[in-house]
C-alpha positions as CSV (number, residue, x, y, z in Angstrom):
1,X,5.6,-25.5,10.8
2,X,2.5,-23.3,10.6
3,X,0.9,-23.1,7.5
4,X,0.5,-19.5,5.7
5,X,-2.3,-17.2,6.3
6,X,-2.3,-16.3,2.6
7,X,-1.5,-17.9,-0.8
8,X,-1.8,-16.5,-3.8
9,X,-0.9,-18.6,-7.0
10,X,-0.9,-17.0,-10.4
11,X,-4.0,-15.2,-9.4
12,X,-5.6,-13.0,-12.9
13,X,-8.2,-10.4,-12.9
14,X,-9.6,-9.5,-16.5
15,X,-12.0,-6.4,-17.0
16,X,-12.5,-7.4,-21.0
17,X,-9.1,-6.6,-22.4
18,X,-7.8,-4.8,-19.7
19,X,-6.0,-7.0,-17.2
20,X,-5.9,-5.6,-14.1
21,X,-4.1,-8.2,-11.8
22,X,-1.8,-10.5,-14.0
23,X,-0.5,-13.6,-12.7
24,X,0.8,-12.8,-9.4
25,X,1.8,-14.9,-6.8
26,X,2.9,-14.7,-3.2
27,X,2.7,-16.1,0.2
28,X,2.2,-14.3,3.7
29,X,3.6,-16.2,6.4
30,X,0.9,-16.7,9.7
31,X,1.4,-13.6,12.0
32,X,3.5,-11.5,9.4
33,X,2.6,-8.2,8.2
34,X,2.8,-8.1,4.6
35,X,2.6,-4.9,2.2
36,X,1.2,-4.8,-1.5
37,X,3.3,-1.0,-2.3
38,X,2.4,0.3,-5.9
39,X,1.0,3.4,-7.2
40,X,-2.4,3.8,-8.0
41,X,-4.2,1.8,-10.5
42,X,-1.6,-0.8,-10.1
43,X,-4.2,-3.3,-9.2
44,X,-3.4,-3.6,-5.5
45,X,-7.7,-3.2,-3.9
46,X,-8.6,-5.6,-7.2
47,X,-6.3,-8.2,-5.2
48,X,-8.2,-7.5,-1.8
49,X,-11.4,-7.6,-4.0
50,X,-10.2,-11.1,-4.9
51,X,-8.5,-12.4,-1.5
52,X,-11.8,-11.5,0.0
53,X,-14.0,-13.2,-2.2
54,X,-15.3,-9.6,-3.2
55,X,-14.6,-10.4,-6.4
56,X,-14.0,-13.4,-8.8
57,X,-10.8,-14.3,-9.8
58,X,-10.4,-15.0,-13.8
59,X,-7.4,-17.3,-13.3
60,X,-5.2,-18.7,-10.4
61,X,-5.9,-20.0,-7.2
62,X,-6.0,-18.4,-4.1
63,X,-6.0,-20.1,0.0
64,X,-7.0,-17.3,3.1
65,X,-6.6,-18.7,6.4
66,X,-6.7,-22.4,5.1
67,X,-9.4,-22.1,3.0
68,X,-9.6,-21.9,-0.8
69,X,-11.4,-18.7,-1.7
70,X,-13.4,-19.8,-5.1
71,X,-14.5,-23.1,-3.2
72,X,-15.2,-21.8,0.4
73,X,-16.1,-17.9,0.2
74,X,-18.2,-18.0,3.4
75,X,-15.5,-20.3,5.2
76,X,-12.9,-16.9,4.4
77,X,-15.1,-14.1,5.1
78,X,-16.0,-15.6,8.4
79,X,-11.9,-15.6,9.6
80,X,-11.1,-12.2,8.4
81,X,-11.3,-8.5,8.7
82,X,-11.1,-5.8,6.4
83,X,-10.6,-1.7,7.0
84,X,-11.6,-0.3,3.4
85,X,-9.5,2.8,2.0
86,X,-12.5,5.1,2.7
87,X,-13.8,4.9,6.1
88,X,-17.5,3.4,6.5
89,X,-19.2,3.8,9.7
90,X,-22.7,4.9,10.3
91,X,-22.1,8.8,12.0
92,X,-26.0,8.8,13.4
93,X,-25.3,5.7,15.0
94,X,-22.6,5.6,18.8
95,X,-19.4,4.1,18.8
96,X,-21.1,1.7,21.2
97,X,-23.8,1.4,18.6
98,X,-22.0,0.5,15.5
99,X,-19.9,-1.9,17.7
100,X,-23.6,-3.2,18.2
101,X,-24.4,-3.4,14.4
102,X,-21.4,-5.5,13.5
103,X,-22.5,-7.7,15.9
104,X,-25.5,-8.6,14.3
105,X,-23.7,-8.8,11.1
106,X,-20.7,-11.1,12.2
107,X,-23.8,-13.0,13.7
108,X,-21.2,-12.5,16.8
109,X,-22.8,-13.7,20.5
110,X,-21.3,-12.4,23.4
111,X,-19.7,-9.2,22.0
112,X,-20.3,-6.7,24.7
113,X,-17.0,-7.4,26.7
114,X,-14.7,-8.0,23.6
115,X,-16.6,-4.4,22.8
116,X,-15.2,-2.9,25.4
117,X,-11.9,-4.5,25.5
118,X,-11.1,-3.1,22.3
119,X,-12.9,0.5,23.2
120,X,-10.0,0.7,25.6
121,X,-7.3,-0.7,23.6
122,X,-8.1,1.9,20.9
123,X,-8.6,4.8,24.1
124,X,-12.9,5.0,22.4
125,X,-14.3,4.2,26.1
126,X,-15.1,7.7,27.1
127,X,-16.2,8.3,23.7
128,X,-18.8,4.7,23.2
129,X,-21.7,6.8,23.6
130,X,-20.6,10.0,21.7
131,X,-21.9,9.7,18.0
132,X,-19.5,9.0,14.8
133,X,-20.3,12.2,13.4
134,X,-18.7,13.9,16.8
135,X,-15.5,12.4,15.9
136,X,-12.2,13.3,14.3
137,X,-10.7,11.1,11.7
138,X,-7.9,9.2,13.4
139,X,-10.9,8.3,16.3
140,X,-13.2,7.1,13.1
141,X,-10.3,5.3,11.9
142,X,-9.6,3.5,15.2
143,X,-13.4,2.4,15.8
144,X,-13.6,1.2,12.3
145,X,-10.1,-1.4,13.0
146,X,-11.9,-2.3,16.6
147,X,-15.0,-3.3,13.9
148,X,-12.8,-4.9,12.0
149,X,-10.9,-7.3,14.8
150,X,-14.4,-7.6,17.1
151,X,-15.1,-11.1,15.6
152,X,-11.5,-12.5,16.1
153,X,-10.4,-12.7,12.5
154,X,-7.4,-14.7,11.6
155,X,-6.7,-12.1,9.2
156,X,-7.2,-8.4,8.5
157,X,-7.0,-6.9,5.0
158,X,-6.5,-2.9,5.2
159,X,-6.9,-1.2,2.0
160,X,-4.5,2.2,1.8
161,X,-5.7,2.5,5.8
162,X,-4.0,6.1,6.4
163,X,-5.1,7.5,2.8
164,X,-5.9,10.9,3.2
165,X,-4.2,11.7,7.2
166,X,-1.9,13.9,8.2
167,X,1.4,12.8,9.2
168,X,0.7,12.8,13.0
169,X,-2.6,10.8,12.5
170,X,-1.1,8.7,10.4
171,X,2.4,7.6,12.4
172,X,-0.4,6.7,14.9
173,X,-1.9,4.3,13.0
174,X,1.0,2.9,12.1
175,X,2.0,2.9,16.0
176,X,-1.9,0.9,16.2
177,X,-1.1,-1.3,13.4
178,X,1.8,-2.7,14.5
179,X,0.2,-3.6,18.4
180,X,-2.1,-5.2,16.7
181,X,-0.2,-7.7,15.0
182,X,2.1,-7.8,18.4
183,X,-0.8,-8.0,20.9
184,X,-3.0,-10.2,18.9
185,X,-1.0,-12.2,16.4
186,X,-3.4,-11.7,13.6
187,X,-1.8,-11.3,10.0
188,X,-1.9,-8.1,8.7
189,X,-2.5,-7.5,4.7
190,X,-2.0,-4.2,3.5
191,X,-1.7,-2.2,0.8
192,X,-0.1,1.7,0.2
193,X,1.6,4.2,-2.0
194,X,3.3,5.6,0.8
195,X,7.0,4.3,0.4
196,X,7.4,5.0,4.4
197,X,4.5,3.2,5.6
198,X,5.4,0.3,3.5
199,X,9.3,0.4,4.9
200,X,7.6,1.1,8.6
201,X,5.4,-1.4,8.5
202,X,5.7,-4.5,6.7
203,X,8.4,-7.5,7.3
204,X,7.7,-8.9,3.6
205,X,7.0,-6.2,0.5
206,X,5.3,-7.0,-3.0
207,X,6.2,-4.4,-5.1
208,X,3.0,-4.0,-7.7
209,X,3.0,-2.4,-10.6
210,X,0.4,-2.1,-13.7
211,X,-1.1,-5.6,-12.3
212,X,2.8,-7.5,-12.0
213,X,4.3,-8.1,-9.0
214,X,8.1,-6.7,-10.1
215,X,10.1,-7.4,-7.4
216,X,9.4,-9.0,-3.6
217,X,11.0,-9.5,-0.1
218,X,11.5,-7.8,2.6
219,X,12.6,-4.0,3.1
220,X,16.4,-4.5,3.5
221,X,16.6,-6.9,0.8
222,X,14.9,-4.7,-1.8
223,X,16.7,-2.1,-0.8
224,X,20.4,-4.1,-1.0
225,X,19.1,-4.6,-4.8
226,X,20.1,-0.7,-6.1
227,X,23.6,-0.5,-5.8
228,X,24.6,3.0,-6.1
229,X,22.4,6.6,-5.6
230,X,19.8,8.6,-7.4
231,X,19.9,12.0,-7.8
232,X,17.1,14.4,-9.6
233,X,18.6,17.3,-11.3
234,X,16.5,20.2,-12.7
235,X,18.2,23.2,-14.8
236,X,17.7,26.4,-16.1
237,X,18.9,25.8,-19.7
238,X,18.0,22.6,-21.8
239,X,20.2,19.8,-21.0
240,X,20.7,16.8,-23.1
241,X,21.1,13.1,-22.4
242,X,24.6,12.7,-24.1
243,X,26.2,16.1,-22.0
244,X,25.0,14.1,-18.9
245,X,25.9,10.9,-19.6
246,X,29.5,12.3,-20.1
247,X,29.8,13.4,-16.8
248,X,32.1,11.1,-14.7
249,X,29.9,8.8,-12.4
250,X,26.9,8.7,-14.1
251,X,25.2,5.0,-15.0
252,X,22.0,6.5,-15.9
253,X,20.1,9.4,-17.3
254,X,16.2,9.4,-17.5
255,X,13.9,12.0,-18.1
256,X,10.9,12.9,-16.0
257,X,9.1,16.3,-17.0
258,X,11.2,18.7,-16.8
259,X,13.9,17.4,-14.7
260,X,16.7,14.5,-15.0
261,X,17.0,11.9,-12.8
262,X,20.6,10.4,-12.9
263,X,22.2,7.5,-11.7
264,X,25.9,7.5,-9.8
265,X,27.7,5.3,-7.8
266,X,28.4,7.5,-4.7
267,X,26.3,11.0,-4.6
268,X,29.3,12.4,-2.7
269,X,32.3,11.6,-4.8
270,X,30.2,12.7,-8.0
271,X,28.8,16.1,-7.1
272,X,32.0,18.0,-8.0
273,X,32.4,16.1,-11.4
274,X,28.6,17.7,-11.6
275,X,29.4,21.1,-10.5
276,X,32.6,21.3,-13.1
277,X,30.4,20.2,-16.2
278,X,27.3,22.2,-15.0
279,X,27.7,25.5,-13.5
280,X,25.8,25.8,-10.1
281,X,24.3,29.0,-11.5
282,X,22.4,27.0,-13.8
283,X,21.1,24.1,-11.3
284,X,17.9,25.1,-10.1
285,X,16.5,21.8,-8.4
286,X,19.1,19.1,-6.7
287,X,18.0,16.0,-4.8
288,X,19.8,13.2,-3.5
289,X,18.5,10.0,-2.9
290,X,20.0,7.0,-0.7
291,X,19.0,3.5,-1.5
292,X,15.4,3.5,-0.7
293,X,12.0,1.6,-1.6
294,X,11.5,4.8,-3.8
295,X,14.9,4.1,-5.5
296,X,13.7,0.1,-6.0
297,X,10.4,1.5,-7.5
298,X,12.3,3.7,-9.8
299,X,15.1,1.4,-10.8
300,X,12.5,-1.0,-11.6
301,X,9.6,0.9,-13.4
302,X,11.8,4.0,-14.5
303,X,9.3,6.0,-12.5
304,X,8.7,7.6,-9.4
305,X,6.1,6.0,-7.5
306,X,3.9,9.2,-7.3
307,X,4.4,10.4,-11.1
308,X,3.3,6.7,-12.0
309,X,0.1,7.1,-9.6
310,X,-0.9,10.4,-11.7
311,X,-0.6,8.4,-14.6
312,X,-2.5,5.6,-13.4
313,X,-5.2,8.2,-12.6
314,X,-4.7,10.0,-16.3
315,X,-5.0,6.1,-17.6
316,X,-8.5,5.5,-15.4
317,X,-9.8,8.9,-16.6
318,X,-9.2,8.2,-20.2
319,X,-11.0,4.8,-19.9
320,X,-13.8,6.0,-18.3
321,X,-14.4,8.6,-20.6
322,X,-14.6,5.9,-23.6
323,X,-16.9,3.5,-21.9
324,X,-19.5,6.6,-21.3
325,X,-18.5,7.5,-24.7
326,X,-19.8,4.2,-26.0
327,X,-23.1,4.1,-24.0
């Protein structure tokens, strides 16, 4: 049985008082591709930080491609990859060239035809000589993975790695990711806010959220764990929880800003019962949801995943602010 690329056990990062990973655990099986999905803040780059040996751990243990990262930091950075969230490549510098410099970084002999190999793979070759700066952001985004993979890691961390691309760009790299992991069977650790990417992408999911892991497995099985729909409702008169909660069918009434966002059994049999107790002149906003990783998030946190990201970023603002505050 082969043994997993990743183990995390208990693993605790403290900034002073503020805990910003808090006891989580997990394994990623050798080969998989497994997905940290939280808004935000929630503390998933502070467990790459960690995994990587980027950053010390406070408590817990943690094993990357075999090796234990507190004890044998060097050992782990020399069998994996990482794509960071922002893209870091140097734009005066050739494709061919930066391939070059990572090299002489990796300490990697040998390179040039692996170099090209990948150049190809990634469809860079009539571009190696072109410089960075000359290219768009899904061709920066494919030279930095063929970086990443050009000393045959074991494992690749990526870190949000379509953050900031438009859809099309984006559905590419997922189309890259996922040859990757099929063409090269290297383990694939990612995180993202995108609920999509997460449900595209990943066989195993570790929903993360302020530092906790709050539910895990893989898309299908978090999914099977809401029974029932969501639907977000937004009116033109103030509506309160007891009037909603009396309509037939509803489990659930939360609310988030100015709309409501209700839970039913079957969206289909209870949008009539909705339409008798609120007239549709008065219904301004109506969204139905399926069971999703969305719904999960929001049965589990009581949040959206994007209005808890904005909060996150409120939260980080707010803290900032008092540490310049104190000097």
């Amino acid at each position: 049985m082969p043994e997993d690329a990743i183990v995390a056990s208990g693993i605790t990062k403290a900034y002073g008082s503020m805990m910003a990973v808090d006891h989580v655990s997990f394994r990623v099986p050798d080969g998989g591709i497994f997905g940290l999905l939280g808004p935000n803040g929630a503390g998933k780059t502070t467990i790459i930080k960690v995994l990587t040996g980027l950053s010390d751990l406070t408590d817990g243990e943690a094993r990357v491609a075999g090796f234990d990262v507190r004890r044998y930091p060097m050992e782990v950075k020399q069998r994996i990859g990482w794509v960071a969230a922002e893209v870091i490549l140097d734009d005066d510098f050739s494709g061919w060239e930066n391939l070059w410099l990572q090299a002489k970084l990796q300490r990697v002999a040998d390179w040039q035809d692996r170099a090209a190999r990948l150049l190809e793979y990634f469809t860079l070759s009539a571009f190696k000589d072109h410089k960075v700066s000359t290219y768009s952001t899904g061709m920066r985004k494919k030279l930095e993975i063929a970086l990443a993979l050009l000393h045959e890691p074991e494992v690749i961390f990526m870190d949000e790695p379509t953050i900031g691309l438009d859809p099309g760009t984006r559905r590419m790299l997922w189309e890259l990711i996922t040859g990757i992991n099929r063409e090269y069977g290297i383990t694939i650790f990612l995180t993202s806010h995108y609920i999509e990417e997460a449900d595209a992408l990943c066989n195993r999911i570790a929903i993360l959220d302020q530092g906790k892991v709050v539910a895990m497995g893989t898309p299908n099985e978090l999914k099977a764990r809401v029974h029932g729909d969501y639907i977000e409702l937004g009116t033109a008169e103030t509506v309160d929880e007891t009037r909603l909660l009396a309509i037939p069918g509803v489990h659930e009434a939360r609310a988030q800003g100015p709309t409501w966002i209700l839970k039913v059994d079957r969206s289909e049999e209870f949008l009539p019962h909705l339409f008798e107790h609120i007239h549709p002149d008065l219904i301004r906003k109506i969204n139905v949801a399926k069971p999703s990783l969305e719904s999960v998030f929001l049965q589990l946190t009581g949040k959206r995943i994007d209005q808890a990201s904005n909060e996150a970023h409120d939260y980080r603002k707010f803290y900032a602010n008092v540490r310049r505050a104190r000097g």
